[in-house]
GUFI-318828 format. One record per residue (C-alpha): residue number from 0; residue in three letters; x, y, z. Coordinates in nm, 2 decimals. Layout:
N
r resi = NUM; resn = ALA; px = X; py = Y; pz = Z
...
//
This chain:
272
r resi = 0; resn = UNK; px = 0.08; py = 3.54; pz = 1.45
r resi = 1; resn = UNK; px = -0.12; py = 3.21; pz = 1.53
r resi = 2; resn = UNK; px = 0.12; py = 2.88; pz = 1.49
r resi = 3; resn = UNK; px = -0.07; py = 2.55; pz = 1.48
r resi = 4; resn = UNK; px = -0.07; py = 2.19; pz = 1.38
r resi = 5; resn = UNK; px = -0.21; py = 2.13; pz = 1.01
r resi = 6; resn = UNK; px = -0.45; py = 1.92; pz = 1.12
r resi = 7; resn = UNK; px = -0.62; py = 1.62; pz = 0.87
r resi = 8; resn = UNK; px = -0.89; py = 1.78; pz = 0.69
r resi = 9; resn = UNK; px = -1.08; py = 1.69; pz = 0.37
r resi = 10; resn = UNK; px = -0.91; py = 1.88; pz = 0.12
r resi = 11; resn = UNK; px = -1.23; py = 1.86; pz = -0.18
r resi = 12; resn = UNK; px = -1.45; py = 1.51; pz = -0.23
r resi = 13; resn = UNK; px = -1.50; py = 1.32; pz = -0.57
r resi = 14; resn = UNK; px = -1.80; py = 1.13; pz = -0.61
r resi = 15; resn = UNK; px = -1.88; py = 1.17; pz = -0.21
r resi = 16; resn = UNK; px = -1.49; py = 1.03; pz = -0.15
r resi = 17; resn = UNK; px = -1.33; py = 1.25; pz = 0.09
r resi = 18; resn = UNK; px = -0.98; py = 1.36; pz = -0.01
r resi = 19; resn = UNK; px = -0.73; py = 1.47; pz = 0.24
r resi = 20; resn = UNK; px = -0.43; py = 1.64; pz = 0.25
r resi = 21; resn = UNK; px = -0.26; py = 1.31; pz = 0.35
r resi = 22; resn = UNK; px = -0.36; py = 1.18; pz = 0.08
r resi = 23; resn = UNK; px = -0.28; py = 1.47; pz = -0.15
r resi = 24; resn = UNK; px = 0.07; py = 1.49; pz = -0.01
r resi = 25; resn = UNK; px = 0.12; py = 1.12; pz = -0.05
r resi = 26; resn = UNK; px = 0.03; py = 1.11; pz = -0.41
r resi = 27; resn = UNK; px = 0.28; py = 1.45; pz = -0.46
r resi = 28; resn = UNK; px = 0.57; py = 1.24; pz = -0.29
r resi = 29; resn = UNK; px = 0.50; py = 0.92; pz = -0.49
r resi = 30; resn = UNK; px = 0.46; py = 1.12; pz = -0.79
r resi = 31; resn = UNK; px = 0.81; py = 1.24; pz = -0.74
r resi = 32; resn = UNK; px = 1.00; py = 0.96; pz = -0.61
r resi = 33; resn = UNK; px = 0.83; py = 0.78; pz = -0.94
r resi = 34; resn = UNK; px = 1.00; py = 1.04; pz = -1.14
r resi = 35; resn = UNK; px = 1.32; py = 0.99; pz = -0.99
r resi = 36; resn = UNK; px = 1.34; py = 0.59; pz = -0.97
r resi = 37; resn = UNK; px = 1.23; py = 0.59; pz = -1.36
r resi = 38; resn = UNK; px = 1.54; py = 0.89; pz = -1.43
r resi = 39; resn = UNK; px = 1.81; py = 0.69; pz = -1.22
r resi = 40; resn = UNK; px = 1.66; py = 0.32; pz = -1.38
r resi = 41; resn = UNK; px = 1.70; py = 0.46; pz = -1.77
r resi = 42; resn = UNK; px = 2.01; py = 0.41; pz = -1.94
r resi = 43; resn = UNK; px = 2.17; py = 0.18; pz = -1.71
r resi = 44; resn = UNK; px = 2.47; py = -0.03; pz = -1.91
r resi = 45; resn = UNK; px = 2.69; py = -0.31; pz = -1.74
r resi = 46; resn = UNK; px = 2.97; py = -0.05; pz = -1.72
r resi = 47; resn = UNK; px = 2.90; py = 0.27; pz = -1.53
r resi = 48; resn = UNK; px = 2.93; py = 0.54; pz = -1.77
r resi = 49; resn = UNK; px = 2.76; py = 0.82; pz = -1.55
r resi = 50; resn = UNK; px = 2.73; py = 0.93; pz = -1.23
r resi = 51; resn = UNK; px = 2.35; py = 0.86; pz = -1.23
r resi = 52; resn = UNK; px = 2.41; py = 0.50; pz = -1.23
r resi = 53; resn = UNK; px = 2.66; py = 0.49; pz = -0.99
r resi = 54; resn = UNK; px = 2.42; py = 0.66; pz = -0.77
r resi = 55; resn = UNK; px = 2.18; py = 0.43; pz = -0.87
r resi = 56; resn = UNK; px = 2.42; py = 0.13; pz = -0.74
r resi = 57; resn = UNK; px = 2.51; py = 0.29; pz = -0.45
r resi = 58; resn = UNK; px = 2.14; py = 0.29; pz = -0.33
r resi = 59; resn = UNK; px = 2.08; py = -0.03; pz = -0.44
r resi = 60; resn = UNK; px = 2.39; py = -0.16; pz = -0.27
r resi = 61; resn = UNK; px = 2.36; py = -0.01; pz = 0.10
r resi = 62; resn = UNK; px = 1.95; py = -0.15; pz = 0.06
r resi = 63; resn = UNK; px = 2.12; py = -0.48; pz = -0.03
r resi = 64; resn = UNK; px = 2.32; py = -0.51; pz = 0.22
r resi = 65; resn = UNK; px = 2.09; py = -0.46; pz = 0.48
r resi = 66; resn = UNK; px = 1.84; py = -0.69; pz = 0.31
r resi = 67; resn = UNK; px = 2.07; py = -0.94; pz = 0.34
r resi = 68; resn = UNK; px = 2.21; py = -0.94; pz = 0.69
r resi = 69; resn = UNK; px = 1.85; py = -0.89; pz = 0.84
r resi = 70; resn = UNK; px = 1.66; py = -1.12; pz = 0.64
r resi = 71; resn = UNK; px = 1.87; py = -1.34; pz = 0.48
r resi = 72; resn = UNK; px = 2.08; py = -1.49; pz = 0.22
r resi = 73; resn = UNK; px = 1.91; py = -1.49; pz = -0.20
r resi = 74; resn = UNK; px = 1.69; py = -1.24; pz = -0.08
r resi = 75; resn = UNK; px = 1.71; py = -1.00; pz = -0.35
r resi = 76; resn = UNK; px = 1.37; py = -0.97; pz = -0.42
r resi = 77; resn = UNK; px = 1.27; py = -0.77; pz = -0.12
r resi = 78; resn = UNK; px = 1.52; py = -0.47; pz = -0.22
r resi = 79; resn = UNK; px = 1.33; py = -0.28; pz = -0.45
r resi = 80; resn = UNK; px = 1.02; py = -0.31; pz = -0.20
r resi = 81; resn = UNK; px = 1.23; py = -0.17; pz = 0.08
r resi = 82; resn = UNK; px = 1.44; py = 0.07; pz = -0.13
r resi = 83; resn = UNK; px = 1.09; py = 0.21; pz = -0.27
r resi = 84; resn = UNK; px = 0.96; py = 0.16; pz = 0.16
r resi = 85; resn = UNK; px = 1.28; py = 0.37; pz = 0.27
r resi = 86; resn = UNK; px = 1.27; py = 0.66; pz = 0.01
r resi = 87; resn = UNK; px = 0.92; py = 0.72; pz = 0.07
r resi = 88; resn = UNK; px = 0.91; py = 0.75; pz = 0.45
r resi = 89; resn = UNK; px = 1.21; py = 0.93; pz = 0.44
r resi = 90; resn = UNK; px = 1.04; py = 1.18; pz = 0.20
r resi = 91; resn = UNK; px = 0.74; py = 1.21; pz = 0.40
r resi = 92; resn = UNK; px = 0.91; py = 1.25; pz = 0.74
r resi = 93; resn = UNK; px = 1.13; py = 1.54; pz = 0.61
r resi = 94; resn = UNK; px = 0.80; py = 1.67; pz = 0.42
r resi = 95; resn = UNK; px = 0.77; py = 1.89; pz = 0.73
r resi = 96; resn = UNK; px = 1.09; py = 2.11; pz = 0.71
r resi = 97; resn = UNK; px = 1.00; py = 2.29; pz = 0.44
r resi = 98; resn = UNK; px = 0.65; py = 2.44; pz = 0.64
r resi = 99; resn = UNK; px = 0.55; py = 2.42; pz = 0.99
r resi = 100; resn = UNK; px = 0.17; py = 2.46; pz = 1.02
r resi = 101; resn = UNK; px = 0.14; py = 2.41; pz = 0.58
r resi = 102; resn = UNK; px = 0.26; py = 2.08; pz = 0.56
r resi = 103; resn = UNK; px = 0.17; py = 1.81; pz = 0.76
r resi = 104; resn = UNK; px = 0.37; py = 1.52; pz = 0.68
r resi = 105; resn = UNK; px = 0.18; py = 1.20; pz = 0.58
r resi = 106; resn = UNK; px = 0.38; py = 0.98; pz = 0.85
r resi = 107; resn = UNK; px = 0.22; py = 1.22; pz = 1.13
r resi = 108; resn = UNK; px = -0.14; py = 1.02; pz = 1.02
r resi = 109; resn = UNK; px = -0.16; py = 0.71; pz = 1.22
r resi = 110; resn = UNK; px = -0.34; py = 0.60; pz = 0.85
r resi = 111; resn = UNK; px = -0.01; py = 0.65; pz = 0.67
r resi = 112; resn = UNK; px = 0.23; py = 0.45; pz = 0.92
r resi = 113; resn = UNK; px = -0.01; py = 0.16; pz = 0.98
r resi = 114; resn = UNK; px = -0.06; py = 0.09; pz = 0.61
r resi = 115; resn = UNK; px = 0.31; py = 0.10; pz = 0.53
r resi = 116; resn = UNK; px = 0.29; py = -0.16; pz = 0.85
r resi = 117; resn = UNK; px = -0.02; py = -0.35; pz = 0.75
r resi = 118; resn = UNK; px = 0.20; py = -0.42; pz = 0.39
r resi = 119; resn = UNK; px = 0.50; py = -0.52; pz = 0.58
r resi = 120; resn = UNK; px = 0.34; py = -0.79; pz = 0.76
r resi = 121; resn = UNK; px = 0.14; py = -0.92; pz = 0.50
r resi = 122; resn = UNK; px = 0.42; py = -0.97; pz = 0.31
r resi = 123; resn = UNK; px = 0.58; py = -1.12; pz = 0.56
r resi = 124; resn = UNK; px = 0.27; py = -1.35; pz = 0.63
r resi = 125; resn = UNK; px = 0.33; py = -1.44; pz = 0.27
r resi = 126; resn = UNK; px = 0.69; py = -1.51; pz = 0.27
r resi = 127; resn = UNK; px = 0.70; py = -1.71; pz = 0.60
r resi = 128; resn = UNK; px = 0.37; py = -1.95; pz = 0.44
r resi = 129; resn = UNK; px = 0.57; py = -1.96; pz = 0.08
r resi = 130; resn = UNK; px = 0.90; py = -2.07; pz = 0.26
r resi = 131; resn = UNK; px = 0.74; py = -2.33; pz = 0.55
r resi = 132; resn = UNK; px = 0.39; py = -2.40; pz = 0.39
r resi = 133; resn = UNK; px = 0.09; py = -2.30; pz = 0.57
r resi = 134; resn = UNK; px = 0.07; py = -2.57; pz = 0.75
r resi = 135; resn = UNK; px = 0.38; py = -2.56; pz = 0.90
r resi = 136; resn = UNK; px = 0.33; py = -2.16; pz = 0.94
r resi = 137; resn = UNK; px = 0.02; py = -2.25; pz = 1.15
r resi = 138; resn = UNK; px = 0.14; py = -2.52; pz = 1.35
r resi = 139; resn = UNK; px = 0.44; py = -2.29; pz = 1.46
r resi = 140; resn = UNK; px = 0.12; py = -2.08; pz = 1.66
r resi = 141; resn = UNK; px = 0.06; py = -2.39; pz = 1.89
r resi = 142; resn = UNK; px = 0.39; py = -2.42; pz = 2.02
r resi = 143; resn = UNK; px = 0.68; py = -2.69; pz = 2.02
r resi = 144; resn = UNK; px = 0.44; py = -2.93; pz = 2.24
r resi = 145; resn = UNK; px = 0.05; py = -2.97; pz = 2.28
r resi = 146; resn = UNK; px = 0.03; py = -2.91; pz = 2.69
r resi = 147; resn = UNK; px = 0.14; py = -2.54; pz = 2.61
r resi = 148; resn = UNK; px = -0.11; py = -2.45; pz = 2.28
r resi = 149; resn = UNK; px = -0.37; py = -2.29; pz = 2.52
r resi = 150; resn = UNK; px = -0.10; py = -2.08; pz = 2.62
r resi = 151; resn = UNK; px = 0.14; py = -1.98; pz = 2.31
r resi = 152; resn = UNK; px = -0.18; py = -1.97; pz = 2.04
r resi = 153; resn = UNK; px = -0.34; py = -1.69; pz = 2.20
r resi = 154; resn = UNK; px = 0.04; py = -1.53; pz = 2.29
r resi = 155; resn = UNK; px = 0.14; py = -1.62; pz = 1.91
r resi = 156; resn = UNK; px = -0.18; py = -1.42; pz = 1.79
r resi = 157; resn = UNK; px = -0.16; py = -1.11; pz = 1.99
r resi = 158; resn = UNK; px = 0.26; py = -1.09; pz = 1.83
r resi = 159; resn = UNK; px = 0.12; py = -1.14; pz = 1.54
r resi = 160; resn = UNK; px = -0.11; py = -0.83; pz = 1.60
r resi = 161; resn = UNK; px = 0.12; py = -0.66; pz = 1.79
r resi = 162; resn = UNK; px = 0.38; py = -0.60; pz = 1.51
r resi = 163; resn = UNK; px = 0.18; py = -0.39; pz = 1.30
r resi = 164; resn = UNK; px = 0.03; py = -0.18; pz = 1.60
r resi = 165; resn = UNK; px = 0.44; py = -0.17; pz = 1.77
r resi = 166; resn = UNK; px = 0.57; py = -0.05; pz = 1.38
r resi = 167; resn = UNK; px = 0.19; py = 0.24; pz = 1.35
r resi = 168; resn = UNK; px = 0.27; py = 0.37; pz = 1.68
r resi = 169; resn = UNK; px = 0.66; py = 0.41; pz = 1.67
r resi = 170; resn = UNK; px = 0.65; py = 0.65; pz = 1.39
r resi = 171; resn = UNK; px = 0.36; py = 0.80; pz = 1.40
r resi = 172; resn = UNK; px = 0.40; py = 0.92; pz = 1.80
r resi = 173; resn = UNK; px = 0.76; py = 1.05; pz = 1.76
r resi = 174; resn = UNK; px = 0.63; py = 1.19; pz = 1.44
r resi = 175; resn = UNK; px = 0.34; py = 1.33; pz = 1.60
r resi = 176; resn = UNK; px = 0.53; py = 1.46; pz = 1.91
r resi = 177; resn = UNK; px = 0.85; py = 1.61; pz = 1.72
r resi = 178; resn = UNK; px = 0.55; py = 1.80; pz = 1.51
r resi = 179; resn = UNK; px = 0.38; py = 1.94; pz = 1.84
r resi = 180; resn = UNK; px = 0.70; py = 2.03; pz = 2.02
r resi = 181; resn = UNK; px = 0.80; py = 2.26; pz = 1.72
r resi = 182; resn = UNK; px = 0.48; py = 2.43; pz = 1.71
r resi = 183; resn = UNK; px = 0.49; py = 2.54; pz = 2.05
r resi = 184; resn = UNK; px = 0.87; py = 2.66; pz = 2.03
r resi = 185; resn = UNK; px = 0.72; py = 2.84; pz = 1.69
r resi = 186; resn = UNK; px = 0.43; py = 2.96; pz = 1.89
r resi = 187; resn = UNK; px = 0.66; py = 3.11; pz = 2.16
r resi = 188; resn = UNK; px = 0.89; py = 3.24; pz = 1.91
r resi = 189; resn = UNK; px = 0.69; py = 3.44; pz = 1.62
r resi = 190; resn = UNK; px = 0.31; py = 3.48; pz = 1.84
r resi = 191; resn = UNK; px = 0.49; py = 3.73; pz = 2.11
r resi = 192; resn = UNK; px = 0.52; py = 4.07; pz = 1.95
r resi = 193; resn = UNK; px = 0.89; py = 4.14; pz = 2.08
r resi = 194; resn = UNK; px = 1.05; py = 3.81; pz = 1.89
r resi = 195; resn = UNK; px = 0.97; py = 3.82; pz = 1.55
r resi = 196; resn = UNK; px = 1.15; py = 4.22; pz = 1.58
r resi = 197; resn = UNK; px = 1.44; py = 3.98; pz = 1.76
r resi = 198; resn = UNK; px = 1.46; py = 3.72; pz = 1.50
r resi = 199; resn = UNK; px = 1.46; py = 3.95; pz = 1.22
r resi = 200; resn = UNK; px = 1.70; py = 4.17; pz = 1.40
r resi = 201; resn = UNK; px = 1.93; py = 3.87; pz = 1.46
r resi = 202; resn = UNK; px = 1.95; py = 3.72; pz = 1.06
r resi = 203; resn = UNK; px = 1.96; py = 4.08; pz = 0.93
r resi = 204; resn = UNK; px = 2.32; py = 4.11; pz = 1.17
r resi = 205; resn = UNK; px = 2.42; py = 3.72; pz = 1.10
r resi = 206; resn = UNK; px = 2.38; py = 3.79; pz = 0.75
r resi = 207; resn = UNK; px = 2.54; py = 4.13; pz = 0.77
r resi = 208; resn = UNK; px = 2.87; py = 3.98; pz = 0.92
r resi = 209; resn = UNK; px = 2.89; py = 3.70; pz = 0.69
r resi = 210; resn = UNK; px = 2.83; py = 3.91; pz = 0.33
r resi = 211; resn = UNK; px = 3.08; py = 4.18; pz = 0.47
r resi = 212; resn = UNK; px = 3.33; py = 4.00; pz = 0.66
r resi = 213; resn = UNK; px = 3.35; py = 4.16; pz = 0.93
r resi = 214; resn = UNK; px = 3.39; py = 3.84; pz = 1.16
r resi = 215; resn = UNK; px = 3.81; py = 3.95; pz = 1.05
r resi = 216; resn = UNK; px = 3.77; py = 4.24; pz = 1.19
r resi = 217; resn = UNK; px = 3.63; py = 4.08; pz = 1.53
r resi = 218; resn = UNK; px = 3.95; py = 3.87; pz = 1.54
r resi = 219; resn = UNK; px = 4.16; py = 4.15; pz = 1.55
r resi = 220; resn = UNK; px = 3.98; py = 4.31; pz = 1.89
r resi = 221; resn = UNK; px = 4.07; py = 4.27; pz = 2.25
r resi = 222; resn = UNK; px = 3.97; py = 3.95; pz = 2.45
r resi = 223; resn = UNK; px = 3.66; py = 4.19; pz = 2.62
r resi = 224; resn = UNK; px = 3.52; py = 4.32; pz = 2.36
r resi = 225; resn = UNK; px = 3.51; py = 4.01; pz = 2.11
r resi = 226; resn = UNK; px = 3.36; py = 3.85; pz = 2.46
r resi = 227; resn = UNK; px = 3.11; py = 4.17; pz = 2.45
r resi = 228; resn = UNK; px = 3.06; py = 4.11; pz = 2.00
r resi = 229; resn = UNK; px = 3.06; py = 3.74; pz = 2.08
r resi = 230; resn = UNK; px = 2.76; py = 3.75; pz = 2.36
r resi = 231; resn = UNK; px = 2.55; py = 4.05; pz = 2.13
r resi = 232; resn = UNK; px = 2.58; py = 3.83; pz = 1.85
r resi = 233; resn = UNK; px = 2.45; py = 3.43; pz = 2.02
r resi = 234; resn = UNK; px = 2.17; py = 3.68; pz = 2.21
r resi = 235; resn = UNK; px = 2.06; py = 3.83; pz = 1.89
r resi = 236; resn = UNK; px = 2.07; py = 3.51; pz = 1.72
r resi = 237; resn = UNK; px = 1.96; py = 3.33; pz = 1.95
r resi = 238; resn = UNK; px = 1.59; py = 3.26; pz = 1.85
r resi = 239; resn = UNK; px = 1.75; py = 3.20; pz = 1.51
r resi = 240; resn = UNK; px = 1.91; py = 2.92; pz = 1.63
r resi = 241; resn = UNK; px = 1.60; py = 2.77; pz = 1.79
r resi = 242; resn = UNK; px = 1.46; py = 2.73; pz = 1.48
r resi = 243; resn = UNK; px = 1.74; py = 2.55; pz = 1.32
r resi = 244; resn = UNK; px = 1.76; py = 2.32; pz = 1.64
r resi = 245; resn = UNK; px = 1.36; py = 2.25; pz = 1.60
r resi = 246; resn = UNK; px = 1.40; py = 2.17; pz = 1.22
r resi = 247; resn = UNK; px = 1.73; py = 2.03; pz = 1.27
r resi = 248; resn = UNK; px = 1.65; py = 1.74; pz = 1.54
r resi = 249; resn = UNK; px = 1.31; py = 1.71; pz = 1.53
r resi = 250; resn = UNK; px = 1.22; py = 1.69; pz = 1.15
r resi = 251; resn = UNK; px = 1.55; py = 1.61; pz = 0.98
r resi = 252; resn = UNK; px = 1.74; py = 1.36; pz = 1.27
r resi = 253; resn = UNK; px = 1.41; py = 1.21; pz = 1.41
r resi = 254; resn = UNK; px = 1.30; py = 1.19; pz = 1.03
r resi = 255; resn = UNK; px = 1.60; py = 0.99; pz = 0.96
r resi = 256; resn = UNK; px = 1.62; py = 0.81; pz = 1.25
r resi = 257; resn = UNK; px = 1.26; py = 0.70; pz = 1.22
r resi = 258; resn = UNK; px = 1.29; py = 0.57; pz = 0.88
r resi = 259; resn = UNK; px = 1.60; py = 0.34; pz = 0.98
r resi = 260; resn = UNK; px = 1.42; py = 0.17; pz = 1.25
r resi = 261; resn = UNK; px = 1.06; py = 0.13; pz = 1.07
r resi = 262; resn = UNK; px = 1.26; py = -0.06; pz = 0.78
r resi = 263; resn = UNK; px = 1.47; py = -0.25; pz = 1.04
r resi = 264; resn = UNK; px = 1.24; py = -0.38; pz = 1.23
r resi = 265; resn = UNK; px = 1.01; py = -0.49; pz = 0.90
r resi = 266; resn = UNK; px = 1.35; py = -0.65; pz = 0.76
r resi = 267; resn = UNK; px = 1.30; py = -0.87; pz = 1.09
r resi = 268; resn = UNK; px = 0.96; py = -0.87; pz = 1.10
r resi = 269; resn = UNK; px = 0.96; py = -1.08; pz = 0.74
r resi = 270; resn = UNK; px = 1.29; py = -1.27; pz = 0.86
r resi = 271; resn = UNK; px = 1.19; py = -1.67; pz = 0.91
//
């Protein structure tokens, strides 16, 4: 069995337009997040009545919070961008647990991450000329005196560059590399012809000692042979357990993890 990257293809055109299946699997994900904002933001009363709106709350609170202590005090208007910035990269970064070689998740296309970026500093852009004036946001490019412009404008310019190239690359290479580390553990896993026998072998025994309870049983044996039980049952398992460590880590921990620091560093990107 052959396990490889799904790579970026052209999924069908429309009017010459090639669509990909980024692009498909970005529309799916906003498509549902849109369902679930508009579900948790109906009904909502001053009083929480139900545990939808408390959830709802929650969310916004923790976003808040975060809002706040990276970018500022009466800053409430940047929480529904980063709430709706954190649910989707989160989605698309966890896109990939659910089928190795099917789906690839949008965050794994450099296109994805450096438009998400792209946004973040324009907004930013915005927010530091609305705040100083444009004037002011320009002169801050020269430097604090005139001796040192030749030096800090072209230094000021490439940051200014460099944030949305720094925030692309982040993601999409640990995206990128969790994604191509998991496909060579599945390649070396389910493309010999003795593991997928071993794999099988192992969850048909984890599953019949779990149903059946006989782990009880294994209690009640002599220090060897639950040593001997033990060691038969982490060997037969074993490639079982690989799998869950590849998923675990690299698409669910890194996913996380990835999504924290993309919105982090954009909270202090736009921070005056």
């Amino acid at each position: 069995m052959n396990i490889s990257i799904s790579e970026v293809t052209s999924g069908f055109s429309v009017f010459g337009f090639e669509i990909t299946n980024t692009m498909i699997w970005t529309w799916l994900i906003l498509a549902i997040l849109s369902v679930v904002f508009i579900w948790l933001g109906s009904g909502l009363k001053v009083k929480p009545t139900s545990k939808k709106q408390v959830v709802a709350e929650m969310i916004y609170g923790v976003i808040g919070n975060l809002v706040e202590s990276n970018i500022g005090p009466n800053t409430k208007a940047f929480i529904p961008y980063f709430t709706a910035l954190f649910a989707f990269i989160l989605t698309a970064n966890l896109s990939g647990v659910w089928g190795l070689g099917v789906i690839r998740p949008p965050t794994a296309d450099v296109a994805t991450p450096f438009a998400l970026a792209l946004m973040t500093c324009v907004i930013s852009w915005y927010y530091k000329i609305k705040m100083n004036g444009i004037k002011e946001h320009l002169k801050g490019f020269l430097g604090p005196v005139k001796f040192m412009t030749p030096i800090m404008l072209p230094m000021n310019i490439i940051s200014e560059i460099a944030n949305p190239v720094s925030l692309t690359l982040r993601m999409f290479g640990n995206l990128l590399g969790g994604l191509i580390i998991g496909t060579l553990i599945y390649s070396m896993l389910i493309g010999s012809n003795v593991m997928p026998i071993w794999i099988a072998l192992g969850s048909v025994l984890l599953c019949a000692v779990l149903l059946t309870k006989q782990y009880k049983k294994i209690k009640e044996l002599d220090k060897t042979k639950k040593m001997m039980v033990m060691g038969l049952g982490i060997l037969c398992c074993l490639p079982l357990f690989a799998m869950i460590f590849v998923h675990g880590y690299f698409d669910i921990f890194s996913g996380c993890l990835q999504t924290y620091i993309f919105c982090l560093l954009s909270m202090i990107f736009i921070s005056p």
